[in-house]
C-alpha positions as CSV (number, residue, x, y, z in Angstrom):
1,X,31.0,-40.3,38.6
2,X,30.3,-43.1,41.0
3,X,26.6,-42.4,42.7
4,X,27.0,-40.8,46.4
5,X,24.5,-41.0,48.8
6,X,24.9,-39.3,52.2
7,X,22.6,-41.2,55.4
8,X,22.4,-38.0,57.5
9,X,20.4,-37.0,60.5
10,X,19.1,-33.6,62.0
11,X,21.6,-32.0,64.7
12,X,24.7,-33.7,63.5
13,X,27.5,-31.5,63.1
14,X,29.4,-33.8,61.3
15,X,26.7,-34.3,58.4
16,X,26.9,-30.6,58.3
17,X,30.4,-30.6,57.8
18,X,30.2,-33.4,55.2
19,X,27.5,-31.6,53.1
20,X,29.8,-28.2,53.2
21,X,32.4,-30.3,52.0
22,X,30.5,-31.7,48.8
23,X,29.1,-28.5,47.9
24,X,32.6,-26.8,47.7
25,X,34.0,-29.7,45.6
26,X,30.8,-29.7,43.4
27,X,29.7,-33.2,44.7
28,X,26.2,-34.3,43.7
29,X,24.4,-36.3,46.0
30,X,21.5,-37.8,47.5
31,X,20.4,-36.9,51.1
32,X,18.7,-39.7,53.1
33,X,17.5,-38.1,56.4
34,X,17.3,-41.6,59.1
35,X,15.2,-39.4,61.4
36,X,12.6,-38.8,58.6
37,X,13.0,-42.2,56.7
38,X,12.6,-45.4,58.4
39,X,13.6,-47.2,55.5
40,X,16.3,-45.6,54.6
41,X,17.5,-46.0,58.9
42,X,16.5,-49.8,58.7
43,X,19.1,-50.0,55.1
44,X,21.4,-48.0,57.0
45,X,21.7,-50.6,60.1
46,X,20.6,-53.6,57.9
47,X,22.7,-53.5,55.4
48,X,25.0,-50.9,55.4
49,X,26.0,-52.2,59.1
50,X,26.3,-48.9,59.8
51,X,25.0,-47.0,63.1
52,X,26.5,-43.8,63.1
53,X,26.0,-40.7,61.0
54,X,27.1,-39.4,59.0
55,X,27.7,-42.9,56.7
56,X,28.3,-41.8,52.9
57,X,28.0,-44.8,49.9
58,X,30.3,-43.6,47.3
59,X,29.5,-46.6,44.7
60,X,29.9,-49.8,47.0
61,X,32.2,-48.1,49.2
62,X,30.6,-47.5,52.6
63,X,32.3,-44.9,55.2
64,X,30.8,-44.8,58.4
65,X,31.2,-42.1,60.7
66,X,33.1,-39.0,59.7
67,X,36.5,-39.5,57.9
68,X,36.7,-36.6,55.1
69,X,40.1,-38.6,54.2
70,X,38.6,-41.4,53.1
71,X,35.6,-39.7,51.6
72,X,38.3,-37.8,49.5
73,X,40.2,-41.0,48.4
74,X,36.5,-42.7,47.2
75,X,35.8,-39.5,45.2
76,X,39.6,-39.4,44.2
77,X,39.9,-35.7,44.7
C-alpha cells in the first residue's frame, strides 16, 4: 500500500469526515496537524501547493481540499 498522509487542521469538518472515512476502510495513515506543525504547513504550501485542508498524499498523488472520489480512486477502493 502506497504511504498516505493526511495535512489536517483543528475545527475542520471535512478532515473529520476524511479520517472517519479511512478508519471504516482500514486506511493507515499519518496525521500532520498544520496548526501544530509549522513544517509540515510550510511543505503543505511549499510544496504540496496546497492551501486548503484537508490535502491527503496518497504516494505522489496530492488531493487538495475534500473530494472522497478521488481519494477512493488513489486508494483504488
Amino acid at each position: 500500500m502506497k504511504k498516505v498522509t493526511l495535512y489536517s487542521q483543528p475545527e475542520c469538518p471535512p478532515c473529520e469526515v476524511v479520517k472517519l472515512f479511512m478508519r471504516e476502510y482500514g486506511i493507515e495513515y499519518v496525521e500532520k496537524n498544520i496548526k501544530e506543525d509549522t513544517g509540515a504547513r510550510e511543505f503543505l504550501m511549499k510544496r504540496l501547493k496546497s492551501y486548503s485542508t484537508p490535502t491527503i498524499t496518497v504516494g505522489d498523488l496530492v488531493i487538495s481540499g475534500f473530494d472522497l472520489e478521488a481519494l477512493k480512486a488513489a486508494l483504488e477502493i
